[in-house]
DSSP file (Angstrom, degrees, kcal/mol; ACC not computed):
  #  RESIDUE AA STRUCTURE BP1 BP2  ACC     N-H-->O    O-->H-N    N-H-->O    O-->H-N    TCO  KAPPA ALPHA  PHI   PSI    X-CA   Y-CA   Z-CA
    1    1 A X              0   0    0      0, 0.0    32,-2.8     0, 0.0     2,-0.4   0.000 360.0 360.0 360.0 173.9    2.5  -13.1   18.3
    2    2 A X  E     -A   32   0A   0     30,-0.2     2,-0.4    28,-0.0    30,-0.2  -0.844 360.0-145.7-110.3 152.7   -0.1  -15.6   20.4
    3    3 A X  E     -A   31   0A   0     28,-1.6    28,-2.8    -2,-0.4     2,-0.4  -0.955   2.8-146.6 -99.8 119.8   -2.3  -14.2   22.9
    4    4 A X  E     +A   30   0A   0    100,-0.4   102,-1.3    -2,-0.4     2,-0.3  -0.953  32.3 169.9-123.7 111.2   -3.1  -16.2   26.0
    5    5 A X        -     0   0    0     24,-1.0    24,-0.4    -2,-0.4     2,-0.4  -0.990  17.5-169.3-127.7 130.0   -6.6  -15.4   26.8
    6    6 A X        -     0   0    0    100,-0.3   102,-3.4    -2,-0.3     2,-0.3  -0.799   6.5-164.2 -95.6 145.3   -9.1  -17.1   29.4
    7    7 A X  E     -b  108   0B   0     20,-0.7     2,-0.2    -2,-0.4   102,-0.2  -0.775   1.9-163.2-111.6-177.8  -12.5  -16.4   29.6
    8    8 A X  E >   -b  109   0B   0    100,-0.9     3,-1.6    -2,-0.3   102,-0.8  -0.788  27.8-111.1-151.6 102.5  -15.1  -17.1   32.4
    9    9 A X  E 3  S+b  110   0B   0     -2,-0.2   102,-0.2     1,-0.2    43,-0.0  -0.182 103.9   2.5 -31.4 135.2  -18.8  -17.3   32.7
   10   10 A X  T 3  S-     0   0    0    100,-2.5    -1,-0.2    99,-0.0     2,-0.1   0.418 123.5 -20.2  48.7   7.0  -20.2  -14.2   35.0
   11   11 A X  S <  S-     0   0    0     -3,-1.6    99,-0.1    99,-0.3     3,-0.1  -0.335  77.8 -36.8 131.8 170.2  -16.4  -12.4   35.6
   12   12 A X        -     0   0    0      1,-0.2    97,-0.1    -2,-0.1     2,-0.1   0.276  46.8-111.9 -35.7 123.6  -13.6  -12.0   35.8
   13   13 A X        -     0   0    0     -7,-0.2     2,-0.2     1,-0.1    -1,-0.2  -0.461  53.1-107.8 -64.7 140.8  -10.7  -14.3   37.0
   14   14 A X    >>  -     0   0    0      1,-0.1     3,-3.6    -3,-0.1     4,-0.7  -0.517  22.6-110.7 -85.4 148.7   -9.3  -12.6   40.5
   15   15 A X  G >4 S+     0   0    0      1,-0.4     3,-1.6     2,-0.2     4,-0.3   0.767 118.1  60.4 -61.7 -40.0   -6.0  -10.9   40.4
   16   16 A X  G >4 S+     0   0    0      1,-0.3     3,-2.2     2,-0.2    -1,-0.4   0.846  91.3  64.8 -26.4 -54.7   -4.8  -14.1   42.8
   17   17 A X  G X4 S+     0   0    0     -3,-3.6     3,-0.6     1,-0.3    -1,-0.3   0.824 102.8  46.1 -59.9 -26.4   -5.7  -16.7   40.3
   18   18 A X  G << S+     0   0    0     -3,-1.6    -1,-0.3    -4,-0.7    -2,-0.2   0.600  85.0 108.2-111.2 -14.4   -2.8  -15.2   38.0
   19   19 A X  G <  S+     0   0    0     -3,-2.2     2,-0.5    -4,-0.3    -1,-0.2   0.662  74.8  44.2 -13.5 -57.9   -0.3  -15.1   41.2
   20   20 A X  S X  S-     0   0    0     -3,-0.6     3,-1.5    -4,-0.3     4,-0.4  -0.763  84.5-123.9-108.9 126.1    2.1  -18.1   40.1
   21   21 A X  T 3  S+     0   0    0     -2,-0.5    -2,-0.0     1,-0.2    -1,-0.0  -0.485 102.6  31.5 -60.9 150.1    3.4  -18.7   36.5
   22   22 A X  T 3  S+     0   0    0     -4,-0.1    -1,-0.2     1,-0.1    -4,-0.0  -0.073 108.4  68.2  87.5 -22.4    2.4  -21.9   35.7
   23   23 A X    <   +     0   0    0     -3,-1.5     3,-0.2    -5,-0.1    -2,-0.1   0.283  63.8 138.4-113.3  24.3   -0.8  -22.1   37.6
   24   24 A X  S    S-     0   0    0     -4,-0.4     4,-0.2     1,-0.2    -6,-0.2  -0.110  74.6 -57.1 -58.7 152.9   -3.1  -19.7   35.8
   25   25 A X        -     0   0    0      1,-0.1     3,-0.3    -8,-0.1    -1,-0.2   0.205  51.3-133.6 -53.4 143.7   -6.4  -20.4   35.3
   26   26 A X  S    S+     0   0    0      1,-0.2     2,-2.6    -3,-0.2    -1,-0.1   0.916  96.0  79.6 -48.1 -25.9   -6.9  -24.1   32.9
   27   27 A X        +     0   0    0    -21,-0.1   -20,-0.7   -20,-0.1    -1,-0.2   0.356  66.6 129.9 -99.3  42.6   -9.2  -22.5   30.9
   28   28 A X        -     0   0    0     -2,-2.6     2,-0.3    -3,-0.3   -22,-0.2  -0.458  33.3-169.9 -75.4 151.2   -6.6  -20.6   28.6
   29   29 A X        -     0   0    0    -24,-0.4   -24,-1.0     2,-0.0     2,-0.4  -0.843  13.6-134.7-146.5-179.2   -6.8  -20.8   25.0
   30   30 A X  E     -A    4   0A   0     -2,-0.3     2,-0.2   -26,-0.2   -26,-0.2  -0.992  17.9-173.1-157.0 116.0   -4.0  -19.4   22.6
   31   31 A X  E     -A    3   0A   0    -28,-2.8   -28,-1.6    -2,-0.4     2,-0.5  -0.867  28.6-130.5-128.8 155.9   -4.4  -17.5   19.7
   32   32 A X  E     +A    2   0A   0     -2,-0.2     2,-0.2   -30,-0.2   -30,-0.2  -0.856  57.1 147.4-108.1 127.7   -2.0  -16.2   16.7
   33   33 A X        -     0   0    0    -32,-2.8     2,-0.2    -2,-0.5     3,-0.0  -0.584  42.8-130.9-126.8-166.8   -3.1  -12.3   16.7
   34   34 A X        -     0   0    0     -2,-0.2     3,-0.5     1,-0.1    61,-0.2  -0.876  35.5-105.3-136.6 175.6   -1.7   -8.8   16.1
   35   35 A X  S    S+     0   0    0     -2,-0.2    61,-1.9     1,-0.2    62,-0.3   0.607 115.2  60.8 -71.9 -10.8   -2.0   -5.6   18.3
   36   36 A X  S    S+     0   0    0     59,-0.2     2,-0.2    60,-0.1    -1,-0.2   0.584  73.0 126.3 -94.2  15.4   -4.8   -4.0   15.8
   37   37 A X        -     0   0    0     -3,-0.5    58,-1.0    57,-0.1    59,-0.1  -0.507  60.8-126.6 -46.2 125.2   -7.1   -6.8   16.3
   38   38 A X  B  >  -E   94   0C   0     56,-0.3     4,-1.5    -2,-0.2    56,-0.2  -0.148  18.6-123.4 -38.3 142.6  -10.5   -5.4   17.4
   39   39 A X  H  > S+     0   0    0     54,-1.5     4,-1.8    51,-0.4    53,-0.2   0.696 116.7  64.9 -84.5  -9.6  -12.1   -6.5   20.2
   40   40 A X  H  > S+     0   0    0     51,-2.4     4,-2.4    53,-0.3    -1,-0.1   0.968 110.1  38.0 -41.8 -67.2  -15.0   -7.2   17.2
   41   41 A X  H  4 S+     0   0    0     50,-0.3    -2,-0.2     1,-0.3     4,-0.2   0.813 110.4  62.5 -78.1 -33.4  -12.6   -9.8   15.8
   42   42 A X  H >X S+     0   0    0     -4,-1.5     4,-2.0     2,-0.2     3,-1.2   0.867 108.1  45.8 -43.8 -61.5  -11.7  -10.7   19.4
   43   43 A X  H 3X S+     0   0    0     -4,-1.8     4,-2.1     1,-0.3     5,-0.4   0.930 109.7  46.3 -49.8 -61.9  -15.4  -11.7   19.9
   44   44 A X  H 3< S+     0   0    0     -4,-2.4    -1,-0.3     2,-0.2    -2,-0.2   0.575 105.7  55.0 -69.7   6.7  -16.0  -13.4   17.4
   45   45 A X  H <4 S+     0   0    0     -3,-1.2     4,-0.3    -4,-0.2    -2,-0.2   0.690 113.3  58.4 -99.0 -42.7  -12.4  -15.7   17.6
   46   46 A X  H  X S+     0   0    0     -4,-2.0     4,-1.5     1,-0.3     7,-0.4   0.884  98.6  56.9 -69.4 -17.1  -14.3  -16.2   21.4
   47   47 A X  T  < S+     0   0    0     -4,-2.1    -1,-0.3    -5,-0.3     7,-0.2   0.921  95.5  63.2 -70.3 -35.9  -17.5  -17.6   19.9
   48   48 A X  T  4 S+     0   0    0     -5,-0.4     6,-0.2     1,-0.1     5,-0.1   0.490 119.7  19.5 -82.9-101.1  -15.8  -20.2   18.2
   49   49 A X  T  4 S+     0   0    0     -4,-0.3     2,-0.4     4,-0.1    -2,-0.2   0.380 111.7  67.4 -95.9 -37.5  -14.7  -21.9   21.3
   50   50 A X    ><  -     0   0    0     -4,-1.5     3,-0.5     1,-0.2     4,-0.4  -0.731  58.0-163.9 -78.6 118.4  -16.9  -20.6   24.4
   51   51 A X  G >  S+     0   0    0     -2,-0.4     3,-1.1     2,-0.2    -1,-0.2   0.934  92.1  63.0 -42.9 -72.6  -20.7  -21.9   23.9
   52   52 A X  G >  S+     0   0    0      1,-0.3     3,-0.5     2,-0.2    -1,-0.2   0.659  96.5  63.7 -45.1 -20.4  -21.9  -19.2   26.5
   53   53 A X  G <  S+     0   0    0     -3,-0.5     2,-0.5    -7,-0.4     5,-0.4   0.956  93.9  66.9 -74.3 -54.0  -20.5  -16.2   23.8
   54   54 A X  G <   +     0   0    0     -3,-1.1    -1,-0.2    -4,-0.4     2,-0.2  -0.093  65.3 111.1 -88.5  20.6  -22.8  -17.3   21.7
   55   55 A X  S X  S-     0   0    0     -3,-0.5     3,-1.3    -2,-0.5    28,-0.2  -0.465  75.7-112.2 -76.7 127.4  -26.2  -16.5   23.2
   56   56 A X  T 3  S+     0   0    0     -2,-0.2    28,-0.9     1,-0.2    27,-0.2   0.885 120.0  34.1 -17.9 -73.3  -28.4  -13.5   21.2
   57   57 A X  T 3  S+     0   0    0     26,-0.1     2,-0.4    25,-0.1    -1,-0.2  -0.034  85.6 134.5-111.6  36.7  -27.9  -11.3   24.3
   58   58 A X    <   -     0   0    0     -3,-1.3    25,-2.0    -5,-0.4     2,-0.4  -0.743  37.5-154.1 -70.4 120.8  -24.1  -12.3   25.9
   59   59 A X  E     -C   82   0B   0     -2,-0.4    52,-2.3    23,-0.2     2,-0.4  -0.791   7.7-157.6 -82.6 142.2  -21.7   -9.2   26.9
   60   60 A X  E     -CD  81 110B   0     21,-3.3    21,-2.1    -2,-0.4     2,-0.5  -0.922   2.0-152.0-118.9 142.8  -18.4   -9.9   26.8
   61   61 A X  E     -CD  80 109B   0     48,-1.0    48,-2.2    -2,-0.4    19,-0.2  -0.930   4.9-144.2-150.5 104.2  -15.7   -8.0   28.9
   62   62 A X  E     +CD  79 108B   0     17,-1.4    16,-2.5    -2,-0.5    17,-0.7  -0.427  20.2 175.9 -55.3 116.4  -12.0   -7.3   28.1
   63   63 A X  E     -CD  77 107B   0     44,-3.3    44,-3.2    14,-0.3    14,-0.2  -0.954  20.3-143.4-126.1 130.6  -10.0   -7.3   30.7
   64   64 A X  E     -C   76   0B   0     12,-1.6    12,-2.6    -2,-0.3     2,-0.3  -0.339  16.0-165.3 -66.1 156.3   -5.7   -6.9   30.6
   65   65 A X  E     +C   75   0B   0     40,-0.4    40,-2.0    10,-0.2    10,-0.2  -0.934  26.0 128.5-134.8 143.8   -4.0   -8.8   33.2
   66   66 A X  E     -C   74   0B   0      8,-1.9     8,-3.0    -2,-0.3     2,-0.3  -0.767  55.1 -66.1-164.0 168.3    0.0   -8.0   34.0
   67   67 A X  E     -C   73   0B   0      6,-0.3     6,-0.2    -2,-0.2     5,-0.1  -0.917  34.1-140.3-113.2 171.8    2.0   -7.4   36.4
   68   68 A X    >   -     0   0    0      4,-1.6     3,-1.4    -2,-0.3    -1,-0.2   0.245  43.1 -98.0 -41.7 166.5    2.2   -4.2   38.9
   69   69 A X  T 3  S+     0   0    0      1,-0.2    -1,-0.1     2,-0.1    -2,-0.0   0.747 122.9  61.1 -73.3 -21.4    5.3   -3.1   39.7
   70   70 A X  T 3  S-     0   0    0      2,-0.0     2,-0.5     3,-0.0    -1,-0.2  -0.053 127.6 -93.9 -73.7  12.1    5.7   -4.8   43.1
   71   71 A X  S <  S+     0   0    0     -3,-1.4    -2,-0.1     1,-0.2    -3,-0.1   0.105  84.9 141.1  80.5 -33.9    5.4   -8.2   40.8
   72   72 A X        -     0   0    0     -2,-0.5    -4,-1.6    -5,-0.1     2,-0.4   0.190  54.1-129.8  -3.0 123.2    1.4   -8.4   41.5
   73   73 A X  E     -C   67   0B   0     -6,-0.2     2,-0.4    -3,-0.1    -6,-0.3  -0.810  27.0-154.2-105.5 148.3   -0.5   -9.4   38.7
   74   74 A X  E     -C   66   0B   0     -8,-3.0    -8,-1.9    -2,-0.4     2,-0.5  -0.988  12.1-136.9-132.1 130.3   -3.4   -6.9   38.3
   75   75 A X  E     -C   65   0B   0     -2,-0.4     2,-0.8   -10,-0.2   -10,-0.2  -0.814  26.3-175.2 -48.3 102.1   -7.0   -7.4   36.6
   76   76 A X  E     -C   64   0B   0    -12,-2.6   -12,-1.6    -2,-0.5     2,-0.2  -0.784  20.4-140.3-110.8  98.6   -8.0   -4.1   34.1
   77   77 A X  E     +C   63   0B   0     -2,-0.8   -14,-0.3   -14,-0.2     3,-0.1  -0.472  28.4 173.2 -66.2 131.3  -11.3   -4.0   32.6
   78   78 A X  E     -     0   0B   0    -16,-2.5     2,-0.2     1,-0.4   -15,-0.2   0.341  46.3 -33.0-113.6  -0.2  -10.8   -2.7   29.2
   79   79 A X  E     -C   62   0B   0    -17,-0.7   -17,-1.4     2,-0.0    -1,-0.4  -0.813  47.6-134.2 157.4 161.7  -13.7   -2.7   27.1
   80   80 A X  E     -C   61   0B   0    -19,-0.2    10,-2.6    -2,-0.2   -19,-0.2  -0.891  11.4-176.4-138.1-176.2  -16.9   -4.6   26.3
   81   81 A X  E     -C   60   0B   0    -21,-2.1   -21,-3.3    -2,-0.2     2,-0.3  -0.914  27.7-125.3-161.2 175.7  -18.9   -5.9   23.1
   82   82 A X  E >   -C   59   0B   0      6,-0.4     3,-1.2     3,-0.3   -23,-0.2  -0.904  32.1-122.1-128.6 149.4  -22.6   -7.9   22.8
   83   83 A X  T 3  S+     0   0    0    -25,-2.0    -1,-0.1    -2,-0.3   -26,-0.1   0.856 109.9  36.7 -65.4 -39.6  -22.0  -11.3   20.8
   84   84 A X  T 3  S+     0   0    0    -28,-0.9     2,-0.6   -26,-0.2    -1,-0.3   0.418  92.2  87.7 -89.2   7.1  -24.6   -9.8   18.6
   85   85 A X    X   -     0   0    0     -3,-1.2     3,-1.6     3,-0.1    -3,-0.3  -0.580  52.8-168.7-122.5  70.3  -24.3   -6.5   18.4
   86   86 A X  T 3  S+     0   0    0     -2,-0.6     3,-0.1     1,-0.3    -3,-0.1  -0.470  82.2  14.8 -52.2  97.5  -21.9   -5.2   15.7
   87   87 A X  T 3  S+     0   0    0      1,-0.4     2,-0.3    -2,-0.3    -1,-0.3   0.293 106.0 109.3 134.3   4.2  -20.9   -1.4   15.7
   88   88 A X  S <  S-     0   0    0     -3,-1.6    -6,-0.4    -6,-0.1    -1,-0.4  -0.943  80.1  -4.3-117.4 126.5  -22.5   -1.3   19.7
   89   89 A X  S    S-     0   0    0     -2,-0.3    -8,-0.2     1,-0.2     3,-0.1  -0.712 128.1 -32.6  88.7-124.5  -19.8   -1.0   23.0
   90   90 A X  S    S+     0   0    0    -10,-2.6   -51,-0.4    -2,-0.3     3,-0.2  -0.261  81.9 140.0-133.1  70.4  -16.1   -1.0   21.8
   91   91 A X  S    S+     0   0    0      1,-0.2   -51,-2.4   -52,-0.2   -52,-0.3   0.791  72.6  52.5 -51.8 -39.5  -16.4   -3.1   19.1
   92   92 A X  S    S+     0   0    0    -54,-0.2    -1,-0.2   -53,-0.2    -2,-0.1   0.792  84.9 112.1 -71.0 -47.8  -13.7   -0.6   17.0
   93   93 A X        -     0   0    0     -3,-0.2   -54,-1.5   -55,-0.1     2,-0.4  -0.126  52.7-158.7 -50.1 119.0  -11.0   -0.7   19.9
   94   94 A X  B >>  -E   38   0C   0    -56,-0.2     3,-3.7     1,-0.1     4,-1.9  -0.945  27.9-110.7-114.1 152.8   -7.9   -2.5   19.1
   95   95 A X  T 34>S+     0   0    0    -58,-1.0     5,-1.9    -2,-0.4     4,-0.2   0.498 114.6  59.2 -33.2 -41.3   -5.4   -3.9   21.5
   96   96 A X  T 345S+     0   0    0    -61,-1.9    -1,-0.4     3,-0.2     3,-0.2   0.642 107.7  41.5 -68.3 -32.9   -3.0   -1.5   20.6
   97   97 A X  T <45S+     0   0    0     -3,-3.7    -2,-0.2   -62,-0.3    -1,-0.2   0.816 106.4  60.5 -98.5 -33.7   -5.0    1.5   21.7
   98   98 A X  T  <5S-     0   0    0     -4,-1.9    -2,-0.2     1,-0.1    -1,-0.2   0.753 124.1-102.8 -56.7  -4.1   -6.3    0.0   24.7
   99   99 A X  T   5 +     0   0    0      1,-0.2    -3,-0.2    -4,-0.2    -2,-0.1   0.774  56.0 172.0  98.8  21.1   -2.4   -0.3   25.9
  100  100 A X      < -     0   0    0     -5,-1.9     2,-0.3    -6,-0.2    -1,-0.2  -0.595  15.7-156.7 -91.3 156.8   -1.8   -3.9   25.3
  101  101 A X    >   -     0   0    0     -2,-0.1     3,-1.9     1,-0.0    -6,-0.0  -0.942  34.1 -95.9-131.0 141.5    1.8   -5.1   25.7
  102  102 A X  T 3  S+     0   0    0     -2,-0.3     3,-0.1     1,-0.3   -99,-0.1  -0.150 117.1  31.7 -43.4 112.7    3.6   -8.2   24.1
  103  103 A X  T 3  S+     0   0    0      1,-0.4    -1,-0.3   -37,-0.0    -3,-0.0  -0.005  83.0 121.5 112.6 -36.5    3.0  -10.5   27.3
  104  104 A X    <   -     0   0    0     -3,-1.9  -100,-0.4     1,-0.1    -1,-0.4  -0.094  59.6-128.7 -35.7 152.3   -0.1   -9.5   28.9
  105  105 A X        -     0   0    0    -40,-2.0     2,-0.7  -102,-0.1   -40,-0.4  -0.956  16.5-139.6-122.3 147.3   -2.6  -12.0   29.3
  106  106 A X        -     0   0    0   -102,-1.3     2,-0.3    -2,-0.3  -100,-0.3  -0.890  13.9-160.1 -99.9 134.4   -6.3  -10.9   28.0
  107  107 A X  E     - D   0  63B   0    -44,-3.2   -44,-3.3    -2,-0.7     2,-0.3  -0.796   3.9-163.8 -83.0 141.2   -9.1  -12.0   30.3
  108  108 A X  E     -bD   7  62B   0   -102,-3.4  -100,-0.9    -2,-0.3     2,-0.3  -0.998   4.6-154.8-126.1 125.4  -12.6  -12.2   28.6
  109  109 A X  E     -bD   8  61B   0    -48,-2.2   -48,-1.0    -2,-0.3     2,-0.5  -0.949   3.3-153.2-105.7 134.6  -15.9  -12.4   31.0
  110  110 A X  E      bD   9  60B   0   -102,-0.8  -100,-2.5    -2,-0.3   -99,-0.3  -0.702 360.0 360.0-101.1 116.8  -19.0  -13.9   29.6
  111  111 A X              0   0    0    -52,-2.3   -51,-0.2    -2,-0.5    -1,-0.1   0.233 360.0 360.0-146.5 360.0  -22.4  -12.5   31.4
């Protein structure tokens, strides 16, 4: 299935930005994944297109976005990883054991 994920230098997009279909933040990118993907392999897919991942000492930070049950779209931090740091944070985690569901969008924050 694709995974529509944005990332953002220094956090997280706010639960607002994701308010309207159609107007979610530009900086989405589109990937063909599965749910046991790693947030290892997850890192490294974001290194090839975000410059800023790819600094010695960048964290990177998963976060789900959906919505609530009132129709809300909700931010969840889910995990982190270091661009460098193999076997360090939740490198091991894969979408599927964090909860992710066909439709979700993954937000990734760069610091």
């Amino acid at each position: 299935w694709i995974l529509h994920f944005d990332f953002q230098v220094g956090g997280h997009h706010l639960n607002e930005e994701f308010s309207e279909r159609g107007k979610e933040p530009k900086d989405e990118v589109q990937i063909y994944t599965w749910k046991d993907a790693t947030l290892r392999e997850l890192t490294d897919l974001v290194k090839e297109v975000a410059l800023p991942a790819r600094k010695r000492n960048a964290r990177l930070s998963f976060a789900f976005v959906y919505p609530d049950k009132n129709g809300r779209f909700v931010v969840k931090q889910v995990g982190s990883t270091f661009s460098y740091g193999h076997g360090r944070g939740d490198d091991a985690k894969s979408l599927g054991d964090l909860g992710f569901q066909i439709g979700d969008y993954l937000s990734v924050s760069i610091m």
